[in-house]
C-alpha positions as CSV (number, residue, x, y, z in Angstrom):
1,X,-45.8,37.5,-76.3
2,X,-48.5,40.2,-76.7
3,X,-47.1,43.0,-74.3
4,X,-43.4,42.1,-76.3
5,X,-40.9,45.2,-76.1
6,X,-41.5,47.0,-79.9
7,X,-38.1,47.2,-80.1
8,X,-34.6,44.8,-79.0
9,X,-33.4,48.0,-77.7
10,X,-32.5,48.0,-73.7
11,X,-33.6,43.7,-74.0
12,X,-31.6,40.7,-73.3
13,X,-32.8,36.9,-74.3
14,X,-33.2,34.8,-71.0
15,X,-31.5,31.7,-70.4
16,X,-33.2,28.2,-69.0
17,X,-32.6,29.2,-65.3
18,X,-34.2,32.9,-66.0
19,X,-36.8,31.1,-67.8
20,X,-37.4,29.1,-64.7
21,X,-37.3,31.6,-62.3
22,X,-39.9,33.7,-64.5
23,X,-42.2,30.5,-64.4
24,X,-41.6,30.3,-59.9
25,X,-42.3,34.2,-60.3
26,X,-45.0,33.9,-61.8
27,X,-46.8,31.0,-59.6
28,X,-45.6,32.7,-56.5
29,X,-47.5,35.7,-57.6
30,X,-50.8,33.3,-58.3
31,X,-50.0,31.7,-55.0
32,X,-49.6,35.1,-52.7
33,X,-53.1,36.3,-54.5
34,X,-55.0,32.7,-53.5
35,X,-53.2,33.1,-50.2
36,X,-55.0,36.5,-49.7
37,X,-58.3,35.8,-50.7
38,X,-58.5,33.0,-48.5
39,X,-57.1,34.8,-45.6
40,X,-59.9,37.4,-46.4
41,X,-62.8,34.8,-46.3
42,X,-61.2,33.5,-43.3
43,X,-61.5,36.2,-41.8
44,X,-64.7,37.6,-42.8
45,X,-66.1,33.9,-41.2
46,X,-63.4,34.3,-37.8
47,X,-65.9,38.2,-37.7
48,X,-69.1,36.4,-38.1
49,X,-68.3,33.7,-35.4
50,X,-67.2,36.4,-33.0
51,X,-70.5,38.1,-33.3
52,X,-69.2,41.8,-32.2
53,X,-67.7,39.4,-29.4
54,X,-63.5,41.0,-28.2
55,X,-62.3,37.5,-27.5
56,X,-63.1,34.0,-29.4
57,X,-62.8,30.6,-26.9
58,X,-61.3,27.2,-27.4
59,X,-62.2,25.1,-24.7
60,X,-62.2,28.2,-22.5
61,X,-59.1,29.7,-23.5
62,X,-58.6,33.0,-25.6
63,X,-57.1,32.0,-29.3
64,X,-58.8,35.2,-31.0
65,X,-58.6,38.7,-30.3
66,X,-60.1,42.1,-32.0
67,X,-57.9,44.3,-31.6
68,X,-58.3,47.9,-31.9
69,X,-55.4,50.3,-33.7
70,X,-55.5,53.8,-35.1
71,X,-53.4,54.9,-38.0
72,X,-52.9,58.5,-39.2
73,X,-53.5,59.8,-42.4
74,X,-53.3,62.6,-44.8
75,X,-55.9,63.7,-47.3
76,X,-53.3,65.5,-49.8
77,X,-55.8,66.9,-51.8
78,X,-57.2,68.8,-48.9
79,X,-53.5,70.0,-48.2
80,X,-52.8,70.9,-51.9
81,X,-56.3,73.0,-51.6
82,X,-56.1,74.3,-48.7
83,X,-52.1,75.0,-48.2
84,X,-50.6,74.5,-51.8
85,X,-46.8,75.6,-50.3
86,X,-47.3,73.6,-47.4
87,X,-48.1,70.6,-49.9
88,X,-45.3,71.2,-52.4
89,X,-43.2,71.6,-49.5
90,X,-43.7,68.1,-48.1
91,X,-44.5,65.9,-51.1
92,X,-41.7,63.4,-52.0
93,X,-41.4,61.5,-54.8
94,X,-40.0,58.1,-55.0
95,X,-39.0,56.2,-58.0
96,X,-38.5,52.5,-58.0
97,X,-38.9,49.1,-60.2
98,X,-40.4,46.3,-60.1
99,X,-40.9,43.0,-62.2
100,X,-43.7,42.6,-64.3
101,X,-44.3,39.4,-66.1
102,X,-45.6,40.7,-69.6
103,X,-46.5,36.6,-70.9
């Protein structure tokens, strides 16, 4: 593998079932990013159809909505410029993990 660990250090060999899993990982991962670009094209199409229409018809009956929502944001670069102790005193770090197939 070309992204191999330089070193055996902090590694472990996988077994048959890990070496299956990897391979379901791994096509679940291909799957979930096919899923989204269809959904996308889907619904760049379901937009076109509506025509700047709310409400989209079958037979006369409402299947498809726009609907509107407002979500709240941050710009923390404007905070750390503007109020550097108001930023340092709010920003949080969070470390986690996550799997990365390297093959």
């Amino acid at each position: 593998m070309a992204n191999a660990p330089k070193s055996a250090k902090n590694s472990i060999e996988l077994g048959d079932e890990a070496i299956a899993a990897l391979t379901r990982f791994a096509k679940a991962k291909a799957t979930i990013k096919r899923a989204e670009a269809a959904k996308a094209k889907a619904e760049a199409q379901l937009r076109e159809a509506l025509n700047g229409n709310s409400f989209g018809l079958v037979n006369g009956i409402s299947v498809l909505a726009v609907v509107e929502a407002t979500r709240k944001s941050l710009d923390s670069a404007i905070v750390e410029k503007d109020a550097p102790e108001v930023y340092l005193n709010a920003l949080r770090t969070t470390t986690y993990d996550y799997l990365k197939a390297l093959g």
